[in-house]
MARBA-3410 file (N, C-alpha, C, O; in Angstrom, 1 decimal):
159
10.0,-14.9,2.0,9.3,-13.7,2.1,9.7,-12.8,0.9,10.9,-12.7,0.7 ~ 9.1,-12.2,0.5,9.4,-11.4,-1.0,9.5,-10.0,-0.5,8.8,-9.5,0.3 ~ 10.3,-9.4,-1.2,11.1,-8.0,-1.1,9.5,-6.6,-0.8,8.3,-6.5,-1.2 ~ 10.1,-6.0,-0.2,9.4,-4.9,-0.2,9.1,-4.2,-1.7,8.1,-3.5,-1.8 ~ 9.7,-4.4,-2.5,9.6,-3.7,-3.9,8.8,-4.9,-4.7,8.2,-4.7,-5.7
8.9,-6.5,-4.1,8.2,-7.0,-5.0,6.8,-7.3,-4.5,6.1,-8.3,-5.0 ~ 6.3,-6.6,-3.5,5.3,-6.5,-2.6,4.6,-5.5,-3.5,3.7,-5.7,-4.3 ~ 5.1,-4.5,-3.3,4.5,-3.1,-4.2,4.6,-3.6,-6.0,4.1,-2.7,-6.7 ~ 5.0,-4.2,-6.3,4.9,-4.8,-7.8,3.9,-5.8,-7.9,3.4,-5.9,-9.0 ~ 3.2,-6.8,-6.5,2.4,-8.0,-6.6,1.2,-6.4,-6.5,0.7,-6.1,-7.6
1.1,-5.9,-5.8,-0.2,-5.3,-5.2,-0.5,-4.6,-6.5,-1.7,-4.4,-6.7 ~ 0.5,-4.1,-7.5,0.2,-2.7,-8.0,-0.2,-3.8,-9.6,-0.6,-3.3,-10.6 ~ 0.0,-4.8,-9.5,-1.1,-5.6,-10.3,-1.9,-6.0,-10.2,-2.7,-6.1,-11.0 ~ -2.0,-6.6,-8.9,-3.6,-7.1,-8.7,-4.6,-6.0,-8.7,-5.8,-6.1,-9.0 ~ -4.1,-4.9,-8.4,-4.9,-3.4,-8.3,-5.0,-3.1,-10.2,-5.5,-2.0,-10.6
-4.7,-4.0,-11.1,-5.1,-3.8,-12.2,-4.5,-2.7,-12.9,-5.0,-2.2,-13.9 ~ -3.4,-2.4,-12.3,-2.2,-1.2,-12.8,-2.1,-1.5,-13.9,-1.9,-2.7,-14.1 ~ -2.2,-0.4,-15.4,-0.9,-0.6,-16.3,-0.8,0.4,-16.7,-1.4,1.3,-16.1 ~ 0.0,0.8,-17.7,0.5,2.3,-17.9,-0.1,2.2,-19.3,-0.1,1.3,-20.1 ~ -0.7,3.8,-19.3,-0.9,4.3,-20.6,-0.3,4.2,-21.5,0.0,5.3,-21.9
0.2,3.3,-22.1,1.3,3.9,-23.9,1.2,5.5,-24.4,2.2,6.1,-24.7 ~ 0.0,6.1,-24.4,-0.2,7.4,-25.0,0.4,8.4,-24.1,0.2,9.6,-24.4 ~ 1.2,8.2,-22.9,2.0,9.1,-22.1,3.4,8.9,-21.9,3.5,7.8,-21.3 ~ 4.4,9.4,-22.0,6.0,9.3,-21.7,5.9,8.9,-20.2,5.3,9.3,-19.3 ~ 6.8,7.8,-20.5,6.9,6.6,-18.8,7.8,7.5,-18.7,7.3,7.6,-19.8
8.5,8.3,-18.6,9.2,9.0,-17.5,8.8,10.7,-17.0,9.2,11.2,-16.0 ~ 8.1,11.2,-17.7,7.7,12.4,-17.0,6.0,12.2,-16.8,5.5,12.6,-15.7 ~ 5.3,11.7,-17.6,3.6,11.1,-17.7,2.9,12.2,-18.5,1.7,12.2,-18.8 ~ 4.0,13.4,-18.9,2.8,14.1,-19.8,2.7,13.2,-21.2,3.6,12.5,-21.7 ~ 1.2,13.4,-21.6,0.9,12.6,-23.1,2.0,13.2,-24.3,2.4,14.3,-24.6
2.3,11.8,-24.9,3.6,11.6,-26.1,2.8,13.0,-27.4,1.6,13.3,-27.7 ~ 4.1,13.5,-28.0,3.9,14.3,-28.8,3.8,13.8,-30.1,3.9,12.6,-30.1 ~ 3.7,14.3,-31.3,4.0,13.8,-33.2,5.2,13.3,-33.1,5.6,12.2,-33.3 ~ 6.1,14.9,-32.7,7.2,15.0,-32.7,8.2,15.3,-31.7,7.9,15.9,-30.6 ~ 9.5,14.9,-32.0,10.3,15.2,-30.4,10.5,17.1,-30.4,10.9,17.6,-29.3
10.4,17.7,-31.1,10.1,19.0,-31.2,8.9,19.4,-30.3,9.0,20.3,-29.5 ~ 7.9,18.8,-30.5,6.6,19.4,-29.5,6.7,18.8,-28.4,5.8,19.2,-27.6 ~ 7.6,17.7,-27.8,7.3,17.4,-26.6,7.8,16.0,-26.8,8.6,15.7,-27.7 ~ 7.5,15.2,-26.0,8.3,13.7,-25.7,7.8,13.2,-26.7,7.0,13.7,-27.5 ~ 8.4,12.0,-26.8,8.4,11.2,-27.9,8.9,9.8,-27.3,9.8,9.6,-26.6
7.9,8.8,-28.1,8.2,7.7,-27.1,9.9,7.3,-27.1,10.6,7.3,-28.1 ~ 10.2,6.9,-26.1,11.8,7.0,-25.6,12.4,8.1,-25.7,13.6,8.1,-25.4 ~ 11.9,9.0,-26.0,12.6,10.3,-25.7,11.8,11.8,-24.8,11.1,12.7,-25.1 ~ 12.5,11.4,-23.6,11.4,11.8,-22.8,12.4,13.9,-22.7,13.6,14.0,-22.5 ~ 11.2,15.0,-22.8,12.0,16.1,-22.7,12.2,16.5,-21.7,13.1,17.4,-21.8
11.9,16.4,-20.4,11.8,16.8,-19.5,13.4,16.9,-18.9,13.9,15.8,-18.8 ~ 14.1,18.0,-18.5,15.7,18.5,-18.5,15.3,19.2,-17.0,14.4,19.9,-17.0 ~ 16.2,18.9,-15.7,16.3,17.4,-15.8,15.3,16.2,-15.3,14.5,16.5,-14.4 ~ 15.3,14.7,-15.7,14.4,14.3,-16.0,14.0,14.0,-13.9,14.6,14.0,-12.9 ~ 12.6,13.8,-14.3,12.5,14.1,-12.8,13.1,12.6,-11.7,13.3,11.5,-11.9
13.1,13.5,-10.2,13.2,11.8,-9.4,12.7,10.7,-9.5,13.2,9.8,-8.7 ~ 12.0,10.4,-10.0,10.9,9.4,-10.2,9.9,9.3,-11.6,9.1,10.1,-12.1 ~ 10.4,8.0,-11.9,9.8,7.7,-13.4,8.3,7.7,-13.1,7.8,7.2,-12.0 ~ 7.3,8.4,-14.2,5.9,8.1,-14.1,5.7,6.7,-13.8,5.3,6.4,-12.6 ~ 5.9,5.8,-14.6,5.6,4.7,-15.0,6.4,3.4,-13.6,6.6,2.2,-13.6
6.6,4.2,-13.0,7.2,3.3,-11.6,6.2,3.2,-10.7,5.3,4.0,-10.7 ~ 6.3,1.9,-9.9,5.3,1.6,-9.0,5.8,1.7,-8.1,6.9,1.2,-7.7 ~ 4.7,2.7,-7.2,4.0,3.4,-6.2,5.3,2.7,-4.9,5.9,1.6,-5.2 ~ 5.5,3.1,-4.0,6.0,2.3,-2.7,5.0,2.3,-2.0,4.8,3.2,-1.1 ~ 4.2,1.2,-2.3,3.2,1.1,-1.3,4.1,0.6,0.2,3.6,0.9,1.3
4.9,0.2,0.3,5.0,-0.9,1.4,6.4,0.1,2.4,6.8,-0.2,3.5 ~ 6.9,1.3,1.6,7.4,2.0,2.6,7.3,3.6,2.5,8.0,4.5,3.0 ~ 6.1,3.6,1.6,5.9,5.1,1.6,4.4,5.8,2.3,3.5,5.8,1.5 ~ 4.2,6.0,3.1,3.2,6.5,4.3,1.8,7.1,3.1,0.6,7.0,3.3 ~ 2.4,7.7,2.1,0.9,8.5,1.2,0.5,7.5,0.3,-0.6,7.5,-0.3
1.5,6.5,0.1,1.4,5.8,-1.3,0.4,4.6,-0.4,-0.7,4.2,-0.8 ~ 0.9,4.1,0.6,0.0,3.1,1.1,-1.6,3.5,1.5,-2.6,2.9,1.4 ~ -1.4,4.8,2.0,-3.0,5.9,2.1,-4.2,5.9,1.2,-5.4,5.8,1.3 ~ -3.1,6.2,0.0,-4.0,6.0,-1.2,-4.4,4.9,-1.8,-5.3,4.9,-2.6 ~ -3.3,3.5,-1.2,-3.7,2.4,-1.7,-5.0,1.8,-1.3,-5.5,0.9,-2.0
-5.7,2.3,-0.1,-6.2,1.9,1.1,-7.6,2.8,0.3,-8.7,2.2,0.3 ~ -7.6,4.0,-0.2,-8.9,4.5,-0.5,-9.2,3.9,-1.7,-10.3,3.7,-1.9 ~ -8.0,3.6,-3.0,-8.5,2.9,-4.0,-8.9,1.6,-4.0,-9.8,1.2,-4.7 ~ -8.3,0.8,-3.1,-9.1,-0.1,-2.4,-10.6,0.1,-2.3,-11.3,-0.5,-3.1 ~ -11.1,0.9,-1.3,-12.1,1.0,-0.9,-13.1,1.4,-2.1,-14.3,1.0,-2.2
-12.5,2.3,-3.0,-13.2,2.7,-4.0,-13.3,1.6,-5.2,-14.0,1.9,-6.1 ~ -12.8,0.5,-5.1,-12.9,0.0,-5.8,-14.0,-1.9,-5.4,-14.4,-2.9,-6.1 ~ -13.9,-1.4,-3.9,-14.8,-2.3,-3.5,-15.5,-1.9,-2.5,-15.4,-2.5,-1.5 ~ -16.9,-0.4,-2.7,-17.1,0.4,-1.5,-17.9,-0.4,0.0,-18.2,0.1,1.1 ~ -18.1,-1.4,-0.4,-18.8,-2.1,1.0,-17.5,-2.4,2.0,-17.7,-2.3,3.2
-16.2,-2.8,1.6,-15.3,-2.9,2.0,-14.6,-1.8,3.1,-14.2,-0.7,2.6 ~ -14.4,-2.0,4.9,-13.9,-1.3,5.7,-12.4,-1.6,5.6,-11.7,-2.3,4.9 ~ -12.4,-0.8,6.5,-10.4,-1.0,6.9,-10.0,-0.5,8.4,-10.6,0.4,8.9 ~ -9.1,-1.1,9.2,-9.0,-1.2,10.2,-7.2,-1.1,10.5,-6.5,-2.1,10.3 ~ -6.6,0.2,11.1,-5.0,-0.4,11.6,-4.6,-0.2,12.6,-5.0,0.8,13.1
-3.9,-0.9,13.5,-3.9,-0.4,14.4,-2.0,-1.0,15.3,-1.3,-1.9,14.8 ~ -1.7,-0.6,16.3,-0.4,-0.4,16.3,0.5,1.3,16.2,-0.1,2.3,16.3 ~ 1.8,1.2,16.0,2.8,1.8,16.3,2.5,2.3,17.8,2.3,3.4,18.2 ~ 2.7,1.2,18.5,2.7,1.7,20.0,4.0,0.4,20.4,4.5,-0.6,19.9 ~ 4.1,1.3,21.8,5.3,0.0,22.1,4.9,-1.3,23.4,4.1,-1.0,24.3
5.1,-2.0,23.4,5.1,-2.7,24.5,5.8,-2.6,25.9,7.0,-2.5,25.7 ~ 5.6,-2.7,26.6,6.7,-2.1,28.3,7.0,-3.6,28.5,5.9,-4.2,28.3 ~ 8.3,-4.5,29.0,8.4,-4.8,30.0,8.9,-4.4,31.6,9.5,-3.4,32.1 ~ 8.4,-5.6,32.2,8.3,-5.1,33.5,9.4,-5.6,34.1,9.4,-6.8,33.8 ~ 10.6,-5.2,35.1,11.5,-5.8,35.7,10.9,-7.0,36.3,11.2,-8.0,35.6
10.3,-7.3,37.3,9.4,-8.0,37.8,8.3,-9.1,37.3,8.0,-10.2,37.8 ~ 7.8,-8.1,36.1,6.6,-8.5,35.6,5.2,-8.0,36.1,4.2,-8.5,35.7 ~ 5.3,-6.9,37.1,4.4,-6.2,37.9,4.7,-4.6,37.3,5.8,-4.0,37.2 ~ 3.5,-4.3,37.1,3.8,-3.1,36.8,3.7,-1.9,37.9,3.8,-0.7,37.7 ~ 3.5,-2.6,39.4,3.7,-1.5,40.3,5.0,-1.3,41.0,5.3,-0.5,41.9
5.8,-2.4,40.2,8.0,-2.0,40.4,8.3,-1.6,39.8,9.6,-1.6,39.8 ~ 7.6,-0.7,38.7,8.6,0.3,37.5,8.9,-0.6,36.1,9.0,-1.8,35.7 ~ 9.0,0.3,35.7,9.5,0.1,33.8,10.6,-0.4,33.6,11.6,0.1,34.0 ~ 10.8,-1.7,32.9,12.5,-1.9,32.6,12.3,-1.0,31.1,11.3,-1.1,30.5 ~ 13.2,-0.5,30.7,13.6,0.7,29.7,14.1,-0.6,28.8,13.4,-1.1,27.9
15.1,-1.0,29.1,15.6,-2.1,28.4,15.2,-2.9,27.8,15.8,-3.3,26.8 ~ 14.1,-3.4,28.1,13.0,-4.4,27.5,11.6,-3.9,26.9,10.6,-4.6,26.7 ~ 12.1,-2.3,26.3,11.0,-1.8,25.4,11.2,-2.6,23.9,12.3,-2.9,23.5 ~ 10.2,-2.9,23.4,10.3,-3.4,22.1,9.2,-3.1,21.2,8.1,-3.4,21.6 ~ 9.5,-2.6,20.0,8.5,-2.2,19.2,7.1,-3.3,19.1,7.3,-4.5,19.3
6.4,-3.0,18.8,4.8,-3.5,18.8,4.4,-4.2,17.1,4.0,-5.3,16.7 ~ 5.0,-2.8,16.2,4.3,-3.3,14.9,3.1,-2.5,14.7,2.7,-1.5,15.2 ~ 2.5,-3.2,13.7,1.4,-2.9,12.9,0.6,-3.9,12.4,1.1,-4.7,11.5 ~ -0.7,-3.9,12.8,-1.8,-4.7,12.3,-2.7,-4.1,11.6,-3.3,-3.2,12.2 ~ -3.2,-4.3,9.9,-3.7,-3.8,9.0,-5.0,-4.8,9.0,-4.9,-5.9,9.6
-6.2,-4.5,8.2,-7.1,-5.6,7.9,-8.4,-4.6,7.3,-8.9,-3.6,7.8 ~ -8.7,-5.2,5.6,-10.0,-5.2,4.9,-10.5,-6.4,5.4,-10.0,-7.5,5.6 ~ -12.2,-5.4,5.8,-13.2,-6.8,5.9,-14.4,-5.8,5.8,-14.2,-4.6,5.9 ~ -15.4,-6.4,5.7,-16.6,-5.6,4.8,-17.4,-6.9,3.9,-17.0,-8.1,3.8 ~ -18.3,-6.5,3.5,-19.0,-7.3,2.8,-19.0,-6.5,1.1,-18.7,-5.3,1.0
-19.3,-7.2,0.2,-19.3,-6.6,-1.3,-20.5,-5.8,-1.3,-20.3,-4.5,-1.2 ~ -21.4,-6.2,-1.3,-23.0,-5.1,-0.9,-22.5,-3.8,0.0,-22.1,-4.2,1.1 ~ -22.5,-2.9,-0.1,-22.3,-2.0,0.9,-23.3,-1.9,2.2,-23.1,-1.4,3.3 ~ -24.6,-2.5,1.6,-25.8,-2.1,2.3,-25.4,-3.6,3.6,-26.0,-3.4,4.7 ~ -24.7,-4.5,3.4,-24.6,-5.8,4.3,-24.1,-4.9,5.3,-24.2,-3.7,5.1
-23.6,-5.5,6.6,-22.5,-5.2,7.6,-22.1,-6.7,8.1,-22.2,-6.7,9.3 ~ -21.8,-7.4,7.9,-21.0,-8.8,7.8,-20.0,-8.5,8.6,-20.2,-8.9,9.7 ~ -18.7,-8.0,8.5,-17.6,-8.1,8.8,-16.8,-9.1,8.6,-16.1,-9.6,9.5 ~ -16.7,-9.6,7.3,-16.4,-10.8,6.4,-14.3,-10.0,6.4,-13.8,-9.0,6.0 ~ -13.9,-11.0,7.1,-12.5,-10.6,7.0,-12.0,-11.1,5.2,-12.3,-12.2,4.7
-11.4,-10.1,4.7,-11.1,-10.6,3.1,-9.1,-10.9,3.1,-8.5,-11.8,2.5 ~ -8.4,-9.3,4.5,-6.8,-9.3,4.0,-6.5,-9.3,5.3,-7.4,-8.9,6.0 ~ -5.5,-9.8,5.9,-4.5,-8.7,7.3,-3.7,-9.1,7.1,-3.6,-10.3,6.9 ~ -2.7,-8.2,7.2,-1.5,-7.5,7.4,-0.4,-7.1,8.4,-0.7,-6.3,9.3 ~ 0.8,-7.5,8.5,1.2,-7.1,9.8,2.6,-6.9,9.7,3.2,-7.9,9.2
3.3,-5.9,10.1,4.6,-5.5,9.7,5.4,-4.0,10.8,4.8,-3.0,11.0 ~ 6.4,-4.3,11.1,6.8,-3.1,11.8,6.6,-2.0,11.2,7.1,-1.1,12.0 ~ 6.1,-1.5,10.2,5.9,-0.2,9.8,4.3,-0.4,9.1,3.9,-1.2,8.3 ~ 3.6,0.9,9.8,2.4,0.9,9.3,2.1,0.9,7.5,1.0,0.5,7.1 ~ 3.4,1.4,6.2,2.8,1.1,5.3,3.1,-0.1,4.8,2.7,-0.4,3.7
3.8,-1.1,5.6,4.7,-2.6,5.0,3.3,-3.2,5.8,3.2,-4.4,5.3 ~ 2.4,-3.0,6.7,1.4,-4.2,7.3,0.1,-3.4,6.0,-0.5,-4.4,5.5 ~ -0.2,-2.7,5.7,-1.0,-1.9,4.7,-0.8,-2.7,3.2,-1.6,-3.6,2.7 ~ 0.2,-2.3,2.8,0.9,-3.2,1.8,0.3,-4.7,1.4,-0.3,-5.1,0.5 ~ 1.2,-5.7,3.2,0.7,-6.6,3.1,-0.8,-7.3,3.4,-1.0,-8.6,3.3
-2.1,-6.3,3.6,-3.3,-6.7,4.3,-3.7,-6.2,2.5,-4.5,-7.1,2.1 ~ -3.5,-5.5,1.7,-3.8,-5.3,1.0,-3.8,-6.7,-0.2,-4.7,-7.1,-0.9 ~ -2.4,-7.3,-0.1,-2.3,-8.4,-1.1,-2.8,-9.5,-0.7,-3.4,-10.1,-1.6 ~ -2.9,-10.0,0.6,-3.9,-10.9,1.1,-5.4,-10.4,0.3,-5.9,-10.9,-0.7 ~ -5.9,-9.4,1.1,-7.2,-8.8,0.6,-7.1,-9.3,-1.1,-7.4,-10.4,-1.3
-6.9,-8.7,-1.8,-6.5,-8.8,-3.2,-6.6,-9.9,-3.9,-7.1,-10.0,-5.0 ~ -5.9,-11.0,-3.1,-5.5,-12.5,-3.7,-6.6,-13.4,-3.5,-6.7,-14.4,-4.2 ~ -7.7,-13.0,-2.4,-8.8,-13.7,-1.9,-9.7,-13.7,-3.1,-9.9,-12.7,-3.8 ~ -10.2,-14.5,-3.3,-11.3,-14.7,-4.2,-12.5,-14.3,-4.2,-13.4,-14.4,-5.1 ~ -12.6,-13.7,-2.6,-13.7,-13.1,-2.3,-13.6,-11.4,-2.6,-14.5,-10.6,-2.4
-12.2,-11.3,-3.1,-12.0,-9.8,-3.8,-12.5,-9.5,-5.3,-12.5,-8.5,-5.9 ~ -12.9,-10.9,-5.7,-13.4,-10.4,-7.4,-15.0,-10.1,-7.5,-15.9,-10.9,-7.0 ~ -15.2,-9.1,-7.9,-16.6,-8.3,-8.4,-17.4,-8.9,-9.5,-16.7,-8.7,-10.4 ~ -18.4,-9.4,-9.9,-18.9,-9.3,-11.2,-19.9,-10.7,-10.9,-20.6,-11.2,-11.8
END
């Protein structure tokens, strides 16, 4: 199983990511003539330099806005394409296994998260053509993962 960071490095290529050259990878404003007017490649002006390099990829897989947005460039990039999540609830067991003897507390256990693109390429279709899903204790790690499924399918290339 590959790292949450190399999850957000598979996705943020298949998503056709690359970085401008004409902008400083660590603050993202566009590179100057000179290090006098402003950055200069490898020499970024920005004092001090911020938490986060421009040029770093996104945490789709544990950051809640970064997977949000992954989810509408998605969509924008294939608009017939729905999306569906569902989860962060818990499961009860039951001391008994009846739920009219009470809650065992003890035997709560998280549920997870189930993510899934499916849609047809035509917008105008309604198919429900499953393309990704996803599934992970935290809603942006099952996002993440329904994304690179989605992504890797063959049925994700346009043209």
């Amino acid at each position: 199983m590959m790292s949450d960071r190399e999850l957000d490095a598979a996705v943020h290529l298949l998503m056709g990511r690359t970085w401008d050259e004409s902008r400083c990878r660590v603050c993202g404003w566009p590179l100057a003539d000179s290090s006098d007017e402003g950055c200069f490649p490898d020499d970024c002006c920005m004092r001090p330099p911020p938490a986060r390099r421009a040029d770093e990829t996104p945490c789709y897989s544990t950051n809640p806005a970064s997977a949000w947005q992954l989810v509408r460039d998605i969509q924008e990039l294939h608009p017939g394409w729905r999306f569906s999540i569902v989860g962060g609830d818990r499961q009860m067991g039951y001391i008994d296994g009846s739920p009219s003897k009470g809650v065992d507390r003890s035997r709560r256990v998280a549920f997870g998260w189930r993510a899934e693109f499916f849609g047809h390429q035509d917008p105008t279709q309604c198919t429900g053509q499953r393309h990704g899903v996803g599934e992970g204790q935290t809603m942006p790690l099952a996002i993440a993962r329904a994304a690179l499924a989605a992504l890797s399918s063959p049925l994700s290339y346009t043209g």
